[in-house]
C-alpha positions as CSV (number, residue, x, y, z in Angstrom):
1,X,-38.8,-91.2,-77.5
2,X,-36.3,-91.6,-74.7
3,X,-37.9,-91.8,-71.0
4,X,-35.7,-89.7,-68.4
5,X,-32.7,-91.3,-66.5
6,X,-33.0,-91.3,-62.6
7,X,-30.2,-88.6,-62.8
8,X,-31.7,-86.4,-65.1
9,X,-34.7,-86.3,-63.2
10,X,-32.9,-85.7,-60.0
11,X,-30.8,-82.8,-61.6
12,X,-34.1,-81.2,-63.1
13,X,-35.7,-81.6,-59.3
14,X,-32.9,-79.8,-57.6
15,X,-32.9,-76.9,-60.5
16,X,-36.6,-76.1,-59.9
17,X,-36.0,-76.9,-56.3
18,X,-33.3,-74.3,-55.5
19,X,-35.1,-71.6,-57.9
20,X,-38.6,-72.0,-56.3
21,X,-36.1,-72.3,-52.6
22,X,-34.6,-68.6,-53.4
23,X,-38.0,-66.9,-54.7
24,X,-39.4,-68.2,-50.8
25,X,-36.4,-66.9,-49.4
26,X,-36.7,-63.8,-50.9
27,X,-40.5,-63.1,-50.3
28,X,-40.1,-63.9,-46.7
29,X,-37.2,-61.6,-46.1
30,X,-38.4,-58.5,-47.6
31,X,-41.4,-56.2,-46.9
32,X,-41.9,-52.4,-47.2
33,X,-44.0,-50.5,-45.1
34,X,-45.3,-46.1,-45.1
35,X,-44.9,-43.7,-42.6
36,X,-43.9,-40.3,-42.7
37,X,-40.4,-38.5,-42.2
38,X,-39.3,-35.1,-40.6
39,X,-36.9,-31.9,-41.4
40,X,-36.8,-28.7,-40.3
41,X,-35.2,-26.0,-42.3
42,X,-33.1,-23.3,-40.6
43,X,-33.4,-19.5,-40.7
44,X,-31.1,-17.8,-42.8
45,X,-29.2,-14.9,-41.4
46,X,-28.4,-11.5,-42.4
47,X,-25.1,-10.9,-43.7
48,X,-23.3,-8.3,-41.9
49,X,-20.5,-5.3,-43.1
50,X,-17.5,-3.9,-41.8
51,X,-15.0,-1.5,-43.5
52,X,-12.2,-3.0,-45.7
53,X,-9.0,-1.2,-46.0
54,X,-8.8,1.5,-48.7
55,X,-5.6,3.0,-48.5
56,X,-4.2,1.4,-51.5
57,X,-7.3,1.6,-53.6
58,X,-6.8,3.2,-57.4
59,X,-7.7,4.9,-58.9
60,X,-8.7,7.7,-56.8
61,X,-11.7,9.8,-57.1
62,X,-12.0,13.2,-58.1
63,X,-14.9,15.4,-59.2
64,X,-17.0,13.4,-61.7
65,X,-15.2,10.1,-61.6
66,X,-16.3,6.8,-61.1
67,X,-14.0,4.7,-59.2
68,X,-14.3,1.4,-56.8
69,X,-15.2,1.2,-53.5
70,X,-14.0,-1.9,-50.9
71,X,-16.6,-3.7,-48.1
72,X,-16.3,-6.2,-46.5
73,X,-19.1,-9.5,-46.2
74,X,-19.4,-11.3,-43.0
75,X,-21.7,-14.6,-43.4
76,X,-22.9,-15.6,-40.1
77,X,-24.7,-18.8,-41.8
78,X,-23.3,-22.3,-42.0
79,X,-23.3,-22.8,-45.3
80,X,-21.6,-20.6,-48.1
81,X,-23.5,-17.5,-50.3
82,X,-22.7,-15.5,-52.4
83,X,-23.1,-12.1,-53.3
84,X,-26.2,-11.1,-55.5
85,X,-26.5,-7.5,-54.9
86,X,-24.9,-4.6,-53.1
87,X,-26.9,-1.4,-53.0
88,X,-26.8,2.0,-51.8
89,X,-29.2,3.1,-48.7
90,X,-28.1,6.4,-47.5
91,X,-25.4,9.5,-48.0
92,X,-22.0,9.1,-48.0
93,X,-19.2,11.2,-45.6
94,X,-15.9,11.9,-45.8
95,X,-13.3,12.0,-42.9
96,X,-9.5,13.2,-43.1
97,X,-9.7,15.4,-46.1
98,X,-7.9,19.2,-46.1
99,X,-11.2,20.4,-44.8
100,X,-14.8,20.4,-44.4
101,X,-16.1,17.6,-46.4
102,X,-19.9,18.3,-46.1
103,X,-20.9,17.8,-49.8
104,X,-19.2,14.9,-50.4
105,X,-21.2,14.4,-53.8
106,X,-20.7,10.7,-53.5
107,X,-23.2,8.3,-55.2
108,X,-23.5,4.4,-55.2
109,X,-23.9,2.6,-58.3
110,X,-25.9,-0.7,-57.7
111,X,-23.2,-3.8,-58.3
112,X,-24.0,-7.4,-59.0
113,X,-20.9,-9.0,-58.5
114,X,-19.9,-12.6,-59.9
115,X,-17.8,-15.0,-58.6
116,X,-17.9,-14.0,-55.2
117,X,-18.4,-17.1,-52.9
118,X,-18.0,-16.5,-49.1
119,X,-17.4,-19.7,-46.8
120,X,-20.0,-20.8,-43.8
121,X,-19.2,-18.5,-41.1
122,X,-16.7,-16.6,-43.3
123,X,-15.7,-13.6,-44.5
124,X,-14.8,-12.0,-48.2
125,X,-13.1,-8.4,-48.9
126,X,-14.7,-7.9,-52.4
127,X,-13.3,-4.6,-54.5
128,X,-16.3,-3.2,-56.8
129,X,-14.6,-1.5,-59.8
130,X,-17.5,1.1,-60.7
131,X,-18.7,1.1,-57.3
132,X,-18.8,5.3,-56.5
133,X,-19.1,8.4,-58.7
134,X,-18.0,11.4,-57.1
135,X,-19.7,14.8,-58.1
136,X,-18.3,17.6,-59.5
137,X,-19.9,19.4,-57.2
138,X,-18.4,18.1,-54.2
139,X,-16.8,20.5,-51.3
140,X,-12.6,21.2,-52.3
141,X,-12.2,19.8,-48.4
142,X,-12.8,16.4,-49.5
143,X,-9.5,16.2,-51.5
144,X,-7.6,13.7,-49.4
145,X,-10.7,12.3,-47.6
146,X,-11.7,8.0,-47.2
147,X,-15.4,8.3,-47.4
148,X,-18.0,5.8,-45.6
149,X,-21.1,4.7,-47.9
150,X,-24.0,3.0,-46.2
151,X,-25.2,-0.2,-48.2
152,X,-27.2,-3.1,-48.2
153,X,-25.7,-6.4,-49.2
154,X,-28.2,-9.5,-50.6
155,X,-26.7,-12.4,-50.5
156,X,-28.0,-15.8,-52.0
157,X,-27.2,-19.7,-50.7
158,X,-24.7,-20.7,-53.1
């Protein structure tokens, strides 16, 4: 058997030195330690409505038709939602027909529409195909009349 050179013994002492050196180094550099973090989540706020032009809307209604209505979604929040649902909450009434529009015989069809993000702090016209149906009982001085629906919008982070 061969007895180790002076240089291979030196080479095999500065391997295991400098492996051994970095593992040290290493151990006395790092450390972890617990504690606790904070966050606070905002309050989301109610979207808000405001009438959206109808003038060019088609089709038009007439006595038992369905036809769309427009609104318009404010989001006050600062980040984006979208619409989940839009629902009727009250009685609808007509302005600038030929006449007295008392029975307008207007109903609101719940809508779930898709694809309908609004920005933070921004605003969507969205245009809900199946939106109204329009009785056939409804007053002949609603023929020409824009009618206003009351609704309630949900809206979901999105």
């Amino acid at each position: 058997m061969k007895k180790p050179t002076v240089r291979r013994v030196v080479v095999v002492t500065a391997v295991v030195t400098a492996t051994m050196g970095g593992g040290i180094a290493i151990a006395a550099w790092t450390s972890s330690g617990t504690g606790t973090a904070g966050a606070k989540a905002g309050t989301a706020a109610a979207p808000t409505t405001s009438t959206a032009d109808v003038t060019a809307l088609t089709p038009l209604l007439y006595p038992g038709a369905t036809g769309p209505a427009r609104i318009v979604v404010n989001n006050p929040n600062p980040y984006p939602v979208k619409v989940v649902s839009v629902t009727g909450t009250g009685t609808a009434t007509g302005t600038g027909g030929i006449g007295t529009c008392t029975t307008t015989g207007i109903t609101w069809n719940t809508q779930t529409p898709t694809a309908n993000p609004i920005p933070a702090n921004g605003s969507a016209t969205l245009t809900l195909p199946t939106a109204v149906t329009m009785a056939t009982t409804v007053d002949d001085g609603c023929q020409g009349a824009t009618f206003s629906i009351p609704v309630q919008v949900t809206v979901a982070s999105s």
